[in-house]
C-alpha positions as CSV (number, residue, x, y, z in Angstrom):
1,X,5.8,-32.3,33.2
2,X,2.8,-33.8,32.0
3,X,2.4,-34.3,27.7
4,X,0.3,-30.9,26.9
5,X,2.7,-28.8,28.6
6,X,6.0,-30.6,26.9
7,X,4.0,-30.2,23.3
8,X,3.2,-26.2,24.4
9,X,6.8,-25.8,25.5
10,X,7.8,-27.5,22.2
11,X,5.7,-25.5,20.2
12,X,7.1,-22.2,21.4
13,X,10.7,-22.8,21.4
14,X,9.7,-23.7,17.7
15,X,8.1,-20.5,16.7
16,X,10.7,-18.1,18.6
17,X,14.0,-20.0,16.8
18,X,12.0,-20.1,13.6
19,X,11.3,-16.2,13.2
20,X,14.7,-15.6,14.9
21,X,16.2,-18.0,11.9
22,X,13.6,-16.6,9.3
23,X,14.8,-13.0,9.5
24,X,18.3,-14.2,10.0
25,X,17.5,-16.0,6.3
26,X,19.2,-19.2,8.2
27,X,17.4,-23.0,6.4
28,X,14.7,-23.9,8.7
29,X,16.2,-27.6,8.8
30,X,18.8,-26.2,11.2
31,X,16.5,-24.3,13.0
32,X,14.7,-27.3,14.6
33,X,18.2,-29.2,15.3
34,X,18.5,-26.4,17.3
35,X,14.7,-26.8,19.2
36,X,16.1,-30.0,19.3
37,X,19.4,-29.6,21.1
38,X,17.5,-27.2,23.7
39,X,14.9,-29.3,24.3
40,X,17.4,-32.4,24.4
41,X,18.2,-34.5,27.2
42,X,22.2,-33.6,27.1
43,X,21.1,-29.7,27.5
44,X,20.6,-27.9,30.9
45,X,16.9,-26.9,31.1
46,X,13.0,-28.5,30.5
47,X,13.5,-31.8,28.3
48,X,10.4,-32.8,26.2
49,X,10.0,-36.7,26.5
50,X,6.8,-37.7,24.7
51,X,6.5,-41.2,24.2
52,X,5.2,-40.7,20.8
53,X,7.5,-38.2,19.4
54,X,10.1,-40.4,17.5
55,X,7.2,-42.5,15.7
56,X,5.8,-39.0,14.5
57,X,9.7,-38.2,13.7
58,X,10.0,-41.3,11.7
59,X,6.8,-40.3,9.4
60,X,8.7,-37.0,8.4
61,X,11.1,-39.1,6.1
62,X,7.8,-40.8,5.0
63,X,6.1,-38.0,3.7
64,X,9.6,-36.1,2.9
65,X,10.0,-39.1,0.5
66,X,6.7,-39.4,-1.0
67,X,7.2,-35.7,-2.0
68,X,10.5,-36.8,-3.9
69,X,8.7,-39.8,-5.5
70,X,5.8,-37.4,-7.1
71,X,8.4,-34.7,-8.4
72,X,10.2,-38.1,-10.2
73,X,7.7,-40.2,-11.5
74,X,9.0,-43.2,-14.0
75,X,8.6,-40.9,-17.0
76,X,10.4,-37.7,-15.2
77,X,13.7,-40.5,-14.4
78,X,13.5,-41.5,-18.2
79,X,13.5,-38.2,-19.6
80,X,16.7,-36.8,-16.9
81,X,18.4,-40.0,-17.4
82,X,21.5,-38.7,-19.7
83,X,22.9,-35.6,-17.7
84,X,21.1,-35.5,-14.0
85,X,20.3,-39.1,-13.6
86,X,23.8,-39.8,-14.6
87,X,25.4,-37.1,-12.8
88,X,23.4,-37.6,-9.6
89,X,24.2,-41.4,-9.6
90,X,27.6,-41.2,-10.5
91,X,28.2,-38.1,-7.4
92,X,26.6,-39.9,-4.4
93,X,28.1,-43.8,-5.9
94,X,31.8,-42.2,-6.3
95,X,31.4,-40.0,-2.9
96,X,30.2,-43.1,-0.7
97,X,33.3,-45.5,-2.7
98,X,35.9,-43.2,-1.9
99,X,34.6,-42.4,1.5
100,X,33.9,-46.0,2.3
101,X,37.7,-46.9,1.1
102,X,39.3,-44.4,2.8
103,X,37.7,-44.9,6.5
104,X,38.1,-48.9,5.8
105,X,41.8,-48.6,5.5
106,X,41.7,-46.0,8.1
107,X,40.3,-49.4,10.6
108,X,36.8,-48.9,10.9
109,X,34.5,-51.7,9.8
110,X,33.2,-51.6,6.1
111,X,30.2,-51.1,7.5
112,X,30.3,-48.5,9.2
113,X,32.6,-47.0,6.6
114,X,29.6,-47.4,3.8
115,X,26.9,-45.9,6.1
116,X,29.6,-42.7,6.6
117,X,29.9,-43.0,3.0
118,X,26.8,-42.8,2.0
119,X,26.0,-39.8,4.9
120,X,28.5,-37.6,3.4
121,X,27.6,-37.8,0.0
122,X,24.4,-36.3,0.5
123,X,23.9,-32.2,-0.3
124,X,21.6,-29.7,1.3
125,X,18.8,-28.9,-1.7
126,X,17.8,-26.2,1.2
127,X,21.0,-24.3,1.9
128,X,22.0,-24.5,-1.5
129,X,18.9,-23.7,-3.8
130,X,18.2,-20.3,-0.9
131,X,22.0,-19.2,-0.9
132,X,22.0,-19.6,-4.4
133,X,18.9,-17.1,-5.1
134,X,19.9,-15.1,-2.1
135,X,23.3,-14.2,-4.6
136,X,21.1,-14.2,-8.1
137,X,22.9,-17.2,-9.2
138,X,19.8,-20.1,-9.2
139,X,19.6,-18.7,-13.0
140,X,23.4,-20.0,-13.5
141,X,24.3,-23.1,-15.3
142,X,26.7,-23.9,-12.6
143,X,23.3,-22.8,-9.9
144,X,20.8,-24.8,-11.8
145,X,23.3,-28.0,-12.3
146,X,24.5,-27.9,-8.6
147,X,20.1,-27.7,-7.4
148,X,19.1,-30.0,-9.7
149,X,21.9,-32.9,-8.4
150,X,21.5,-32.4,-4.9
151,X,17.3,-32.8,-5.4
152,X,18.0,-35.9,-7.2
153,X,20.8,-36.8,-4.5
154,X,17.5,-37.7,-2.9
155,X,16.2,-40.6,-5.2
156,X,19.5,-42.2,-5.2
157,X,19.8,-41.9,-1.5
158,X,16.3,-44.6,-1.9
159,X,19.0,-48.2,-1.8
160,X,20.6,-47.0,1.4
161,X,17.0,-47.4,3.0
162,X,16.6,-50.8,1.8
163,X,20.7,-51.5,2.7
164,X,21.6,-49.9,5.8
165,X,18.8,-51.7,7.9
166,X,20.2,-55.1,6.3
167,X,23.9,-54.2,7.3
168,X,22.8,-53.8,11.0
169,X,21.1,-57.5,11.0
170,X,23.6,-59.7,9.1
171,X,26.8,-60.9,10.9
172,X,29.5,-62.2,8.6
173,X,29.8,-61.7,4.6
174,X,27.9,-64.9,3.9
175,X,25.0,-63.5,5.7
176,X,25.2,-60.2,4.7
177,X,25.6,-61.5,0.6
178,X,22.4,-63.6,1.7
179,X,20.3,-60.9,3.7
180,X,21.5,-58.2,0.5
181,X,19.9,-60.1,-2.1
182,X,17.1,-61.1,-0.2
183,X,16.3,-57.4,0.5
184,X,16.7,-56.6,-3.0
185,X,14.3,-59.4,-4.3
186,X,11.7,-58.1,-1.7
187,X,12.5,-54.6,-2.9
188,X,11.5,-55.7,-6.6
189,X,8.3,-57.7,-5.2
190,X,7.8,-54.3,-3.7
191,X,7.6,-52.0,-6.5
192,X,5.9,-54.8,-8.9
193,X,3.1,-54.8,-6.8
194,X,2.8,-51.0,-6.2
195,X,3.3,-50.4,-9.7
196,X,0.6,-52.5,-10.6
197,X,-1.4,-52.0,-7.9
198,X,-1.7,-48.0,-8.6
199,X,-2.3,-48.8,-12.5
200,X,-5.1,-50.7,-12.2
201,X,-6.8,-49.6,-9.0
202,X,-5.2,-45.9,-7.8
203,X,-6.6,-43.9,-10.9
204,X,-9.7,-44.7,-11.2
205,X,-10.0,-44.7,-7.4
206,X,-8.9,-41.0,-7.6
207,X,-10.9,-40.0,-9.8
208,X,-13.5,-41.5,-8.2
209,X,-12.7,-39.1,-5.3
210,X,-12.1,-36.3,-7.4
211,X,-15.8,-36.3,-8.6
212,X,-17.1,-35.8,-4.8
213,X,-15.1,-32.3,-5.2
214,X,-13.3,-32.8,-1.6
215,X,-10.8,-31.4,-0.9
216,X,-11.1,-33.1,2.7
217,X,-11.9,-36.8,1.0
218,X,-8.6,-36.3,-1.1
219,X,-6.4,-35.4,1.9
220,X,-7.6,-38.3,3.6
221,X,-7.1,-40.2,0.8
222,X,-3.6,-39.1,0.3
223,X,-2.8,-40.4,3.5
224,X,-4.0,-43.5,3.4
225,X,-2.4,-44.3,0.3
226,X,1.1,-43.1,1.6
227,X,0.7,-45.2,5.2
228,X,-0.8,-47.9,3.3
229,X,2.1,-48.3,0.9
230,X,4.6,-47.7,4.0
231,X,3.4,-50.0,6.7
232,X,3.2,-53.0,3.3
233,X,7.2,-52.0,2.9
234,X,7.6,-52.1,6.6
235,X,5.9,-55.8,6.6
236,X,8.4,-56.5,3.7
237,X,11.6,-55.6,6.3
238,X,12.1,-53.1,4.2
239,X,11.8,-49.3,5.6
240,X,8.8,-47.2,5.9
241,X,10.3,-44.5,3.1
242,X,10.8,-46.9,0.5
243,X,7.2,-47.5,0.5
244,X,6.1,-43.8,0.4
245,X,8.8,-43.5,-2.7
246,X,6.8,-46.1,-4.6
247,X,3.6,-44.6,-3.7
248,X,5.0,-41.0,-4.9
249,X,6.4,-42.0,-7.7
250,X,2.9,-44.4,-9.2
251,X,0.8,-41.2,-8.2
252,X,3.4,-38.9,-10.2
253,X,1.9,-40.0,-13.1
254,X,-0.9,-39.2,-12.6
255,X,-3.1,-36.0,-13.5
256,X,-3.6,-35.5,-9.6
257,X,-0.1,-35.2,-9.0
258,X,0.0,-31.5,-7.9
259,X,-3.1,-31.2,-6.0
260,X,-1.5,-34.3,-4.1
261,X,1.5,-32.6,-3.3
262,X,-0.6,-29.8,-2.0
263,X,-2.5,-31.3,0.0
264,X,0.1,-33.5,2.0
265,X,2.6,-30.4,2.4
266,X,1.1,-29.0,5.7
267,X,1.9,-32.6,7.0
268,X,5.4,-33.1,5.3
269,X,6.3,-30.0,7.1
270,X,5.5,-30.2,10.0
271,X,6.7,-33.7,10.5
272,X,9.9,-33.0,8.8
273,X,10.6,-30.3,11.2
274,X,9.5,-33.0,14.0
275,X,12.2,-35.2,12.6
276,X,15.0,-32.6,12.5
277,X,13.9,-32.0,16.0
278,X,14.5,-35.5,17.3
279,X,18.1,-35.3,15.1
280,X,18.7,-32.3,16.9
281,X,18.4,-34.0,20.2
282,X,20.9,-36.7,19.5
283,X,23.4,-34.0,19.7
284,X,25.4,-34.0,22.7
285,X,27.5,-31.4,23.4
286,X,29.7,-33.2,26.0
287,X,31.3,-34.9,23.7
288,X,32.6,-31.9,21.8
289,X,35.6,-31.9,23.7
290,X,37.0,-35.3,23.1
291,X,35.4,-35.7,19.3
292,X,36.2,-32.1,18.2
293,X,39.3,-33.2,16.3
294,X,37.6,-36.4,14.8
295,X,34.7,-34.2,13.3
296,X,36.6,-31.3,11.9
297,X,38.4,-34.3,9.8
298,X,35.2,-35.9,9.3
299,X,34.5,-32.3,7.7
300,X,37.6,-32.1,6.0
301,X,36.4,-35.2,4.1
302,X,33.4,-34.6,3.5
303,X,34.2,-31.6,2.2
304,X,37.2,-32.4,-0.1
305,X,35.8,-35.8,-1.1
306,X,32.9,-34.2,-2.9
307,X,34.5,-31.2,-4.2
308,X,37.5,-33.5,-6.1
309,X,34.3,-35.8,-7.4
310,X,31.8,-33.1,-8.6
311,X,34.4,-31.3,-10.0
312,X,35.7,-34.3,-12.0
313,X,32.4,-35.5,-13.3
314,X,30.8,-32.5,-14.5
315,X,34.1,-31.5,-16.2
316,X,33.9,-34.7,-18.0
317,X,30.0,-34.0,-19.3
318,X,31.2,-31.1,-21.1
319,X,31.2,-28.2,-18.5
320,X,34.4,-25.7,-18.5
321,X,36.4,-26.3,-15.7
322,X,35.7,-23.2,-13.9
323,X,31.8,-24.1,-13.8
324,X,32.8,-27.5,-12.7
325,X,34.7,-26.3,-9.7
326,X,31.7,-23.7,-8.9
327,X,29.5,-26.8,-9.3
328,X,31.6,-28.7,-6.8
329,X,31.8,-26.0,-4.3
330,X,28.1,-25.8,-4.2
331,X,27.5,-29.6,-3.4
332,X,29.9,-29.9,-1.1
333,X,27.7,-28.5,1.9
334,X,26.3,-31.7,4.2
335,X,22.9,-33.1,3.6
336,X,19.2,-33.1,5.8
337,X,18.8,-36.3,4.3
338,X,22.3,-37.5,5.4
339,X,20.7,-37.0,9.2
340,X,17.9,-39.5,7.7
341,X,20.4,-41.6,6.7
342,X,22.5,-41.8,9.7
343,X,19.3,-42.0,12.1
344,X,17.9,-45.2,10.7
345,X,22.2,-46.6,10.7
346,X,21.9,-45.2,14.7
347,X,18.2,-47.6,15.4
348,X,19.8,-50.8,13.0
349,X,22.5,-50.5,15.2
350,X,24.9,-50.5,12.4
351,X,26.6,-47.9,14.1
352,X,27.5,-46.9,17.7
353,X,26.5,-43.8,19.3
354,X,29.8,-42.1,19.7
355,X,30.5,-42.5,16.0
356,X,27.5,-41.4,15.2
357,X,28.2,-38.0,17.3
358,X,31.3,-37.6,15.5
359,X,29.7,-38.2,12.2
360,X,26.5,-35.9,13.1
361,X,28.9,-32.9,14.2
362,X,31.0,-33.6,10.8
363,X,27.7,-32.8,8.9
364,X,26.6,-29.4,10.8
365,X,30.1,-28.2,10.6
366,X,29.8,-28.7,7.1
367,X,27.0,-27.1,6.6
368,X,28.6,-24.0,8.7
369,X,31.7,-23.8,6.2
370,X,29.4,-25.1,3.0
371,X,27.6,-21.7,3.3
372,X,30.6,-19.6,3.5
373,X,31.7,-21.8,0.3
374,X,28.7,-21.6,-1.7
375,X,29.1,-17.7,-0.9
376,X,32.4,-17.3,-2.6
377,X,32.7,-20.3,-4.8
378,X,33.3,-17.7,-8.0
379,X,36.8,-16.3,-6.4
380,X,37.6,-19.9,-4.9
381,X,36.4,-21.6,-8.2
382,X,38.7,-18.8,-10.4
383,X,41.9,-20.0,-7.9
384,X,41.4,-23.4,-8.3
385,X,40.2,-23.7,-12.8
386,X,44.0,-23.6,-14.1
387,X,44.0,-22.1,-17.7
388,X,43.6,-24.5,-20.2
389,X,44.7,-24.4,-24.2
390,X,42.4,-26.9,-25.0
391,X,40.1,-25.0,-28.2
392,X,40.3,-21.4,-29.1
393,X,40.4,-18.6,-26.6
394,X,37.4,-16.1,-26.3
395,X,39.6,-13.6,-28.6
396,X,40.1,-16.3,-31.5
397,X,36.4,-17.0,-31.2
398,X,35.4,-13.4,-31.4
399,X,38.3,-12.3,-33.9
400,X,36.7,-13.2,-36.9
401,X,33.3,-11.6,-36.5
402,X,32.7,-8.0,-37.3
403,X,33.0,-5.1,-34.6
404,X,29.3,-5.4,-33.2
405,X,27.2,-3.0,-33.5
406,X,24.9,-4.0,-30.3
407,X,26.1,-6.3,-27.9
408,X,23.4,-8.6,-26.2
409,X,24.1,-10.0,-22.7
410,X,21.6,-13.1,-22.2
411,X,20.3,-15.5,-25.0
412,X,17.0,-16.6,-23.2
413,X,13.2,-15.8,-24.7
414,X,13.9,-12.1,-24.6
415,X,17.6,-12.1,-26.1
416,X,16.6,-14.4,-28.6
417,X,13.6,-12.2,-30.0
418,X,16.0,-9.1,-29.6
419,X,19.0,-11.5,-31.8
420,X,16.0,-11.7,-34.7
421,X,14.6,-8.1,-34.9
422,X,18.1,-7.0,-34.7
423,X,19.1,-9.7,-37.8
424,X,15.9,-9.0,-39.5
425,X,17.1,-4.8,-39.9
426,X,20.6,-6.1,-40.6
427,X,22.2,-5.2,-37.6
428,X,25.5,-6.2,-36.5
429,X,25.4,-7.9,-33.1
430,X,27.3,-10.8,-30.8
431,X,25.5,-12.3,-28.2
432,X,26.9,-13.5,-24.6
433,X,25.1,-16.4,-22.1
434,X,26.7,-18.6,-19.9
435,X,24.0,-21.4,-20.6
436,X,26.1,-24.1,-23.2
437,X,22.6,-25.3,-23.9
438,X,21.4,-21.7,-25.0
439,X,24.1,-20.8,-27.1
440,X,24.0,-23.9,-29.0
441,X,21.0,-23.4,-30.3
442,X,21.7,-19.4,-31.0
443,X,24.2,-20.6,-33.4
444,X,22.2,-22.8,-35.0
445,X,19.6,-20.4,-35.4
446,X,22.5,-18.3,-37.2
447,X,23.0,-16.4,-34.8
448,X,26.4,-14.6,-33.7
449,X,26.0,-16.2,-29.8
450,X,29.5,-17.0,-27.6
451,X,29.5,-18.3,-24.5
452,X,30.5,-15.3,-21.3
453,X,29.5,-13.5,-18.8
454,X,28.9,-9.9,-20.7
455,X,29.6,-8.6,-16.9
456,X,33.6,-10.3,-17.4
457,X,35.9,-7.1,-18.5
458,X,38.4,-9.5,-20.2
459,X,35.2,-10.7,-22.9
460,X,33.9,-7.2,-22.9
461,X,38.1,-6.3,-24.0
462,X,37.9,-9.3,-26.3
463,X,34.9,-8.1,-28.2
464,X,35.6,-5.0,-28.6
465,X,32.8,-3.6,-26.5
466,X,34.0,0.2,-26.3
467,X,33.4,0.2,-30.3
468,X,29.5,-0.9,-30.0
469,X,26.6,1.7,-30.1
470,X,24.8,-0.2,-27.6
471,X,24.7,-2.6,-25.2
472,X,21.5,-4.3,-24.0
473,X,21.1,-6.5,-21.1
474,X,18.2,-9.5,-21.0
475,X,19.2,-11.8,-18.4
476,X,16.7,-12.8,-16.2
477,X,18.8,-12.8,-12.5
478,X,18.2,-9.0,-11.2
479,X,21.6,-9.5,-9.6
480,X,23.5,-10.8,-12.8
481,X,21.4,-8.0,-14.2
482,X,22.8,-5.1,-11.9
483,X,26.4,-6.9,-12.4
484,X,26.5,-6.7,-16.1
485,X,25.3,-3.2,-16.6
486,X,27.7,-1.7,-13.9
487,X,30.2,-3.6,-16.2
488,X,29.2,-1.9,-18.6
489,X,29.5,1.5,-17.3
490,X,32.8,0.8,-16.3
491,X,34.5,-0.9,-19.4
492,X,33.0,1.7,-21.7
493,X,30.8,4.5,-20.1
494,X,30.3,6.2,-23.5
495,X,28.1,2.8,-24.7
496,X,24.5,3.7,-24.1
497,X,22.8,0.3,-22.0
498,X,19.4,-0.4,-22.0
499,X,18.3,-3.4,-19.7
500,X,15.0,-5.8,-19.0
501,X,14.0,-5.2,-15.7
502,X,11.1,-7.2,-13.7
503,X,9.4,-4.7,-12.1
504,X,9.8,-0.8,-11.1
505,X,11.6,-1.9,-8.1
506,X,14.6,-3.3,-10.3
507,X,14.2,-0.9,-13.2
508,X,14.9,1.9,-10.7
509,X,17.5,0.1,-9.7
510,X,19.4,-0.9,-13.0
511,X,18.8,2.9,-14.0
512,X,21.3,3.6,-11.0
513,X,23.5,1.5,-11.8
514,X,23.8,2.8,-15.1
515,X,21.5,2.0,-17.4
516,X,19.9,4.7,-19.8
517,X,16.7,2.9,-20.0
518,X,15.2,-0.6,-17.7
519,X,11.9,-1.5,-19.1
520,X,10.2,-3.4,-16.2
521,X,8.3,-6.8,-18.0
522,X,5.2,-6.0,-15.2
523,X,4.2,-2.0,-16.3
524,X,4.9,-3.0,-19.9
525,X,2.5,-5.8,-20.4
526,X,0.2,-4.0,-17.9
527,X,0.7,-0.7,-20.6
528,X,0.1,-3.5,-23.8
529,X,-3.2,-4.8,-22.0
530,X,-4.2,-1.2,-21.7
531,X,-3.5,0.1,-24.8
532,X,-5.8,-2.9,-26.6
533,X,-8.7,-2.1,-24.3
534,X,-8.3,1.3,-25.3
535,X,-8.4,0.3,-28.9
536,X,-11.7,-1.8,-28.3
537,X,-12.6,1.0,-27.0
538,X,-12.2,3.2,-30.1
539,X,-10.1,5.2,-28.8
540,X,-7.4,6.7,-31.4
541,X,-4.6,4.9,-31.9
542,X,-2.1,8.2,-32.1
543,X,-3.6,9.1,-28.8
544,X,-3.0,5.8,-27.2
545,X,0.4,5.4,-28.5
546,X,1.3,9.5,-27.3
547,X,-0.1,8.4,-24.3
548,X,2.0,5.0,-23.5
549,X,5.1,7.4,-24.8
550,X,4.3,10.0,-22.2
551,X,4.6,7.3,-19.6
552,X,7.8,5.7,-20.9
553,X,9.2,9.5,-21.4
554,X,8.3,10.3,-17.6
555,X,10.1,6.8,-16.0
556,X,6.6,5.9,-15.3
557,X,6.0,8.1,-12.6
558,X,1.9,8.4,-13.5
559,X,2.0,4.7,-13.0
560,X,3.8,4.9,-9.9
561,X,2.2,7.9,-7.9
562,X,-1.0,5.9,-8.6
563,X,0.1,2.9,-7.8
564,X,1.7,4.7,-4.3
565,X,-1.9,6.2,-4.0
566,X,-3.3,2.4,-4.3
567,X,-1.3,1.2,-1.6
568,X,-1.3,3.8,1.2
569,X,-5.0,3.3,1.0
C-alpha cells in the first residue's frame, strides 16, 4: 500500500470515528486511540506504516505544549501561585510519591515506579471540563477547582520531560544524581537564554511582522519560533516540549499572545490528534488476556491514589469536605498527557513494553470509570463527606436573621445588584451561593449571604423558605437554574419564583419548571437597545414603556413569531 493511499485510508477512518464520537459527545482524544488501534499493527485489517508519522506524532506534544506555555505566562504563574499553583503542584508531587512508593515496595524499579507515578497523576482537562458542562456544573466551585487543576496539571507535568529521558540514560544512582543535575543546569541555561532571547529580540520582531498585516507572515512566524526553540532544547538533551513551553510562555506576555494561539491551533490539532493516533496503536489487544488483572489494579490505583490526595488537599485550603471529595472525584479520571508522558518513558527505554501495556490499559480504563465518576460524584461525594461539628450548622447560621422576605439563590453580578435594590427599599432578604469567594465578599458588603445550594431542601427547611414572598433565582448554570426552581416548587409551591434565564430557549424552560416569570438576559437587553433608539427617535416614552410591557405581558411571543419568521426564511 503505497503512502497516499495509507494517509487517505487514515484520513477516513478519522472522520467516520470522529462524527460517530462527536454525536456520541465521547472526547475526541479517545476517538483517535481508537483510529489508532484500527489502524495498528496488532489489529486484523489495513495497517498504516508511514515512515514519517511518529516524527509528526512527536510535534503534537510540541505544539500541545506551546499552547499551555501562552495560557501561563510568568505573570499568569505569579498571580495563581497561592490556591492553583499550590494545589496543582502539591496533587501531581503527592500522586507520583505515593504511587512511586507503593509500586517500589511492590518490586519494580524506582524508576519505573516514578514514571508510573508521574502517568497516573495526570487528569483529563478534556473529559472533565465537557462532562462537567454537559451536567451544568463548570459554574461550580467544586467544577471550576477540579478544571482549573487538571489544566495546570499540565505545567507541572513540564520536569518529567526534562527527567524521564535522563532516567532511561543513567545506570546506577551516582550516574543518575550526576546526569539529574546536569539536566537541570542545562534546563536553567535553557530558559535564561529564551527568556532573554524573546525580551530583547521576539517583540520587536513581532511587531515588526504585525505591521506587514499577515496573517500568513505571522503563521509562519509562529512556527518558526516554536521549532526554533524546540530543536535548541533538543540540542540541549533536553526534550522537544520543553522548548515549545519556554517559547509559549516568553510570547504569553506578549500583546500577540491570542492571535498566536489562533493561528497555531489548526496545527495543534491536528497533530495532537496524530499523536493520540500513534498512542492508540501501541495498544495491543493480545495482551488483554494475561495483563487484564495487572491493569484493573493499576486502575484501582490510580483511581484511589488521587481521590484520597485531592480530597485531603483541597480540604486543607479551606473547602467543605463534601466539595473536596466532589473535587477529588473529578480528578481522578486518567490523563492525555499521561500517554505523553508514558510515550517518551516507552522511546528512553525507561520502561519495557509490556509494562507499558499494562500501564496504557490502566489509564483508558480509567478514563471509562472516571466518566461514570465525574457523573455521579454529588451522591458518591454525599456517602463519602462524614458530618462534621466543626463551626455552626446552616440552622445556627440562619437562626439569628429575620424570616426573609425574598430569598436570592446566586450571589454573582446579577444577585449582587438584586441584594442592593432589595437593601436600598428595605427589604428583608438571605442570599445562598456555593462560591466561598462570593459570599465573602456579600458579607462584607453587608449583605445577608450564606453559603448553600438554594436547590438543597434541608437549607430551604433551615431558612424558613415557605415563609418568604418570593424567591428569585440568578445563577448563571441553566441546569443549577432548572434544579433550584423545581426546588422551589416543591419545598413551598405557594412562593411565587422568578428566574434569570439566558435566552427564550431556557426561559421557556424555567417557566415549566415552575417559575412565574424567566426573564431571558438576550430579549431584555435586545428590548433596552430598542427602547433607547426609540427614544432618539422621539418617540413617547409612555408608549415605548406600554409597548416593552405588552411584550413582557405576552411571554414574548411578538418577539418570537418574528424571530420564527426570521429563521424559516
Amino acid at each position: 500500500m503505497d503512502t497516499m493511499v495509507q494517509i487517505i485510508l487514515l484520513l477516513v477512518v478519522s472522520v467516520m470515528v470522529m462524527v460517530a464520537f462527536q454525536r456520541l459527545h465521547i472526547p475526541s482524544s479517545l476517538g483517535y486511540l481508537l483510529v489508532g488501534l484500527i489502524l495498528g499493527p496488532y489489529t486484523t485489517g489495513p495497517t498504516v506504516q508511514i515512515s514519517e508519522f511518529k516524527i509528526l506524532a512527536e510535534f503534537g506534544v510540541v505544539f500541545l505544549l506551546f499552547s499551555i506555555g501562552l495560557n501561563y505566562s510568568l505573570p499568569q504563574l505569579h498571580a495563581m501561585r497561592h490556591q492553583i499553583l499550590g494545589l496543582g503542584t502539591a496533587q501531581v508531587a503527592l500522586t507520583t510519591a505515593a504511587v512511586a512508593a507503593l509500586l517500589w515496595l511492590a518490586g519494580l524499579s524506582p524508576a519505573v515506579a516514578f514514571v508510573i507515578g508521574a502517568v497516573f497523576a495526570q487528569s483529563s482537562s478534556t473529559i472533565i471540563g465537557r462532562q462537567l458542562a454537559e451536567q451544568g456544573e463548570d459554574a461550580t466551585p467544586h467544577g471550576r477547582l477540579g478544571l482549573a487543576i487538571s489544566v495546570f496539571q499540565d505545567v507541572t507535568a513540564v520536569p518529567f520531560l526534562i527527567l524521564i529521558p535522563v532516567l532511561g540514560a543513567a545506570t546506577g544512582m551516582n550516574a543518575l544524581a550526576g546526569e539529574l543535575g546536569w539536566a537541570m543546569a542545562k534546563a536553567v541555561l535553557a530558559f535564561a537564554l529564551v527568556f532573554y532571547a524573546m525580551r530583547w529580540a521576539m517583540r520587536p520582531f513581532f511587531h515588526l511582522v504585525a505591521e506587514s498585516r499577515s496573517a500568513e507572515l505571522l503563521t509562519l512566524t509562529v512556527l518558526l519560533v516554536v521549532l526554533a526553540t524546540a530543536w535548541m532544547t533538543n540540542s540541549l538533551g533536553l526534550s522537544l516540549a520543553f522548548g515549545a513551553f519556554l517559547a509559549g510562555m516568553m510570547l504569553g506576555e506578549t500583546e500577540f499572545r491570542h492571535q498566536v494561539e489562533s493561528s497555531i491551533r489548526p496545527f495543534r490539532d491536528v497533530l495532537l490528534g496524530l499523536f493520540f493516533v500513534g498512542i492508540g496503536m501501541l495498544i495491543d489487544p493480545s495482551t488483554l488476556p494475561r495483563i487484564w488483572h495487572w491493569a484493573l489494579l493499576g486502575t484501582l490505583l490510580l483511581l484511589g491514589s488521587k481521590i484520597v490526595v485531592v480530597a485531603v488537599i483541597v480540604r486543607r485550603s479551606g473547602m467543605d469536605a463534601l466539595a473536596a471529595w466532589r473535587t477529588a472525584l473529578l480528578l481522578a479520571v486518567g490523563g492525555e498527557f499521561g500517554f505523553a508522558l508514558l510515550a517518551i518513558a516507552l522511546e528512553s527505554s525507561v520502561i519495557e513494553p509490556e509494562v507499558g501495556q499494562i500501564v496504557l490499559t490502566a489509564v483508558l480504563f480509567s478514563m471509562i470509570i472516571g466518566v461514570l465518576l465525574i457523573r455521579y460524584n454529588e451522591a458518591i461525594a454525599a456517602s463519602l463527606a462524614r458530618p462534621t461539628t466543626e463551626g455552626p450548622s446552616l440552622a445556627d447560621r440562619v437562626a439569628g436573621l429575620p424570616v426573609p422576605q425574598v430569598l436570592i439563590g446566586g450571589y454573582g453580578r446579577v444577585g449582587h445588584t438584586i441584594a442592593v435594590l432589595l437593601k436600598s427599599s428595605g427589604v428583608d432578604f438571605v442570599a445562598f451561593d456555593t462560591d466561598p469567594t462570593r459570599v465573602k465578599q456579600g458579607q462584607a458588603d453587608g449583605h445577608a449571604v450564606l453559603y448553600g445550594d438554594i436547590a438543597d431542601a434541608e437549607l430551604l427547611a433551615a431558612a424558613r423558605a415557605e415563609r418568604a414572598s418570593l424567591a428569585i433565582v440568578t445563577v448563571d448554570s441553566h441546569a443549577i437554574a432548572l434544579r433550584s426552581v423545581a426546588a422551589l416548587r416543591q419545598h413551598c409551591p405557594h412562593v411565587p419564583v422568578i428566574a434569570r434565564a439566558r435566552d427564550l430557549q431556557a426561559s421557556s424552560a424555567l417557566v415549566e419548571a415552575g417559575a412565574i416569570h424567566a426573564y431571558p438576559e438576550a430579549i431584555e437587553s435586545s428590548l433596552r437597545l430598542g427602547a433607547t433608539a426609540l427614544r432618539m427617535l422621539r418617540i413617547s416614552t409612555v408608549d415605548i414603556d406600554q409597548m416593552l410591557q405588552d411584550i413582557r405581558d405576552g411571554d414574548y411571543q411578538p418577539v418570537i413569531e418574528t424571530k420564527t419568521k426570521v429563521d424559516t426564511k
